[in-house]
C-alpha positions as CSV (number, residue, x, y, z in Angstrom):
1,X,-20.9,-41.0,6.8
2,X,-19.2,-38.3,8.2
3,X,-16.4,-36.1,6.4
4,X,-13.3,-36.0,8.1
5,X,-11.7,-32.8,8.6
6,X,-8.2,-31.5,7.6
7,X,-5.4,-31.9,10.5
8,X,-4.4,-29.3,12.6
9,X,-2.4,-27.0,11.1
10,X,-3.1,-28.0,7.3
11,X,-4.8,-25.3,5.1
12,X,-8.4,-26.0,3.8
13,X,-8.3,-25.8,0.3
14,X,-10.3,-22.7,0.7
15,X,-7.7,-20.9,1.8
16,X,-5.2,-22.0,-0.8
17,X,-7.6,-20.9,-3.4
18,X,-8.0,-17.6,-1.8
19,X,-4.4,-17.2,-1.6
20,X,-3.6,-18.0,-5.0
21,X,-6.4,-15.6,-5.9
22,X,-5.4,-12.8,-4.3
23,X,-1.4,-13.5,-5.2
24,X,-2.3,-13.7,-9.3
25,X,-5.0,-10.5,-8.7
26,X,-1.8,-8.7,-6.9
27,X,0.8,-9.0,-10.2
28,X,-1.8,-8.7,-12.7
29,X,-3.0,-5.7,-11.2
30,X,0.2,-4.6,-11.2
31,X,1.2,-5.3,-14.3
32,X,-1.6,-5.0,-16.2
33,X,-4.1,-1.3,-14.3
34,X,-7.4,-2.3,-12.7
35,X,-9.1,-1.4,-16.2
36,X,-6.7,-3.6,-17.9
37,X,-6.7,-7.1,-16.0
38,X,-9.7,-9.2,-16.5
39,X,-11.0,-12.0,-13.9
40,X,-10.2,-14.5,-17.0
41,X,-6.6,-13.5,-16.8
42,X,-6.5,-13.8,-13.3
43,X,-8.1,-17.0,-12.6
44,X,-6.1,-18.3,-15.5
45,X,-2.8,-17.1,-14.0
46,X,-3.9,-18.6,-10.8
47,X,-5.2,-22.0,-12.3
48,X,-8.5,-21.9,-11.8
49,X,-12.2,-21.7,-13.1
50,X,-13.1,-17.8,-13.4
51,X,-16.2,-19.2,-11.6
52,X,-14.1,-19.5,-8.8
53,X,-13.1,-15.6,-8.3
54,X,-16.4,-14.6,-8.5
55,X,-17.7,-17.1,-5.8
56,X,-14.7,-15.8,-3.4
57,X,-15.1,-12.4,-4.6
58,X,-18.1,-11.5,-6.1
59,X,-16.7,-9.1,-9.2
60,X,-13.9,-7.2,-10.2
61,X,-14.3,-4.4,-7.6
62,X,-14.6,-7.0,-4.8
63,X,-11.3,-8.6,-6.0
64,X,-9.5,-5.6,-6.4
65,X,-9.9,-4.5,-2.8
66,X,-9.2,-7.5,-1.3
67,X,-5.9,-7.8,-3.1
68,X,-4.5,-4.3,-2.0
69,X,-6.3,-4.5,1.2
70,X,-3.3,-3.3,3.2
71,X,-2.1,-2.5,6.9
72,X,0.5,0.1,6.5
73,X,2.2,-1.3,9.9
74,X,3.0,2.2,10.7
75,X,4.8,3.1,13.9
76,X,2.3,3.7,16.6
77,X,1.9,7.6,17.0
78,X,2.7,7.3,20.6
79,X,6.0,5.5,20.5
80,X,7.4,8.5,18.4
81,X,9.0,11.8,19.2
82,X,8.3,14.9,17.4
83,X,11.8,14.9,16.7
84,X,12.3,11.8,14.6
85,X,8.9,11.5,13.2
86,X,10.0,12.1,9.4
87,X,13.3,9.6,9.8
88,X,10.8,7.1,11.4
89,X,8.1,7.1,8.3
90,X,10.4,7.6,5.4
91,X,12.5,4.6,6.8
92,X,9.7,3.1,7.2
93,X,7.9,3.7,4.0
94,X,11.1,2.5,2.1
95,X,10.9,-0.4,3.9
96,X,7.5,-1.5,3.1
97,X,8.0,-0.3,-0.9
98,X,11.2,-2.7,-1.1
99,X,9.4,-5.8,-0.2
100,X,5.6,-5.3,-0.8
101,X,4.4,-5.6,-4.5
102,X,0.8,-4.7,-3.3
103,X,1.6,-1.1,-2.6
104,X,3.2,-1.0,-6.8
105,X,0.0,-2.6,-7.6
106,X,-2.3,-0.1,-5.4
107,X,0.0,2.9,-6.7
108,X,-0.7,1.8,-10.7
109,X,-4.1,1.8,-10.1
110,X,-4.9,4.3,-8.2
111,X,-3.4,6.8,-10.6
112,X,-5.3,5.5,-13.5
113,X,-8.9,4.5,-11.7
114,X,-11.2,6.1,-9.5
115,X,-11.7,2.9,-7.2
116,X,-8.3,2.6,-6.6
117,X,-7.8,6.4,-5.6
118,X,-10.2,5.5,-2.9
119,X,-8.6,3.2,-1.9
120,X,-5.1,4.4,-1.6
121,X,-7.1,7.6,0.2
122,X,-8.4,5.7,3.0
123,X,-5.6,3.8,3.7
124,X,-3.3,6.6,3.8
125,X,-6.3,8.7,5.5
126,X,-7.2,6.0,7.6
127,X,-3.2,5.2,9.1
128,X,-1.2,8.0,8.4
129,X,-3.3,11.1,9.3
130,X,-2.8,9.6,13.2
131,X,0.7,10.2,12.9
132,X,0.1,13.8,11.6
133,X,-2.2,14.5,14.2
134,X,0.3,13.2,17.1
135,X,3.2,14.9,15.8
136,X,2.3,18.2,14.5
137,X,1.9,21.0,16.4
138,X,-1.6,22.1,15.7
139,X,-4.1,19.1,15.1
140,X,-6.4,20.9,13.0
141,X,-3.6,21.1,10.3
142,X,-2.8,17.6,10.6
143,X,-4.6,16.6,7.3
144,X,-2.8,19.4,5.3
145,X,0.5,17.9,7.0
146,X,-0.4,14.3,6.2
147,X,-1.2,15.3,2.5
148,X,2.2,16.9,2.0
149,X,3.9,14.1,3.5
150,X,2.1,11.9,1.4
151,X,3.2,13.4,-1.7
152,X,6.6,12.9,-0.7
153,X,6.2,9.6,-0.4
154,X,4.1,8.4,-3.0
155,X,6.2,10.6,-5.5
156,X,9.4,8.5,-4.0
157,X,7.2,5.4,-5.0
158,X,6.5,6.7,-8.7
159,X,9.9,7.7,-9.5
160,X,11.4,4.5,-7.5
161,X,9.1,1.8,-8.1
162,X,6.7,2.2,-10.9
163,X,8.5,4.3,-13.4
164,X,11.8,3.1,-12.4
165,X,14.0,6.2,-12.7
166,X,17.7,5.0,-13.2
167,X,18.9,8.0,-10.9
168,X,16.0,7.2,-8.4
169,X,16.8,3.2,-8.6
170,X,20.6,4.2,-8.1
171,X,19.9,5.8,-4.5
172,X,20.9,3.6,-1.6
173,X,18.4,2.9,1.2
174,X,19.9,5.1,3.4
175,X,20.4,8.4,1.0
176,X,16.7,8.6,0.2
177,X,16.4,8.2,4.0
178,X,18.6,11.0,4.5
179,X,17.3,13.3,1.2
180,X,13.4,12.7,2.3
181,X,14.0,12.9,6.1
182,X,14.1,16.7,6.8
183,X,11.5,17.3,4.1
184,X,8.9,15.2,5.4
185,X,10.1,16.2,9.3
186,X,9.3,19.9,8.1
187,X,6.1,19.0,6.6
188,X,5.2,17.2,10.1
189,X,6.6,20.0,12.5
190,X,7.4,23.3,11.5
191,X,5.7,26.1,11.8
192,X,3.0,26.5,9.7
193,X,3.5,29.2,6.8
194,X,1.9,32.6,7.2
């Protein structure tokens, strides 16, 4: 007897499980720190044996980087000028933070555990030291650059997302574009200091 296969178009169960994996590991992480959330918790939240997250996943580590595994969609380095690099990444980083619980999740983590730092280095290592390197005017400083701009950022994201700042929740959209902007456009561009 041969077992018929799903139509065309209709998610194997698999991938449903994986999904609702991944989506519970994503909030509990979140909500909870990497030390904090438990594969019980999660596979509870997600409706499912434990057994289940460990056969997709393997442990706890395995999990946790497949639930912030992220593409930071950045602007390709080639398609921006020198000029509008900072407008293009802080718009673009506020973009992301407004609709993408993963990066909360990654950010909670990776201030309180050491797998998560790693993590939140190579992806920011990994996509936006490119930028830096395209835009700034010496290459070799590139990673200094990309560090500085990254604590712009990710302090926007603290103050903003995870701590929750009334004044910092207050700013439109467009003001912390047009605050951050120049700061992070110096970082990329100017001169370097003496």
């Amino acid at each position: 007897m041969t077992q018929s296969k799903p139509p065309t178009g209709t998610p194997r169960r698999s991938e449903a499980t994986r999904t609702a994996i991944l989506e519970a590991a994503r909030e509990r992480f979140a909500s909870d720190g990497y030390e904090r959330a438990t594969i019980r918790a999660i596979a509870k939240d997600a409706n499912i044996d434990p057994s289940m997250v460990m056969r997709y996943y393997g442990n706890k580590e395995g999990l946790f980087a497949a639930a912030v595994a992220i593409d930071l969609r950045l602007p390709d380095p080639a398609s921006l000028t020198k000029e509008d690099a900072g407008r293009a990444l802080v718009t673009h980083f506020l973009a992301m933070w407004e609709k993408n619980e993963v990066l909360t999740a990654l950010l909670r983590v990776g201030a309180t555990n050491q797998a998560g730092a790693e993590r939140m280095r190579g992806i920011f290592g990994d996509q936006l030291l490119p930028v830096a390197r395209r835009v700034c005017p010496d290459p070799e400083q590139a990673p200094a650059r990309a560090a500085l701009v990254s604590a712009q950022l990710l302090g926007l994201a603290l103050t903003r997302y995870v701590l929750r700042f009334p004044p910092a929740l207050e700013l439109a959209p467009e003001e912390v574009v047009a605050w951050l902007a120049p700061t992070v456009q110096r970082y990329l561009t100017a001169p370097y200091p003496a």
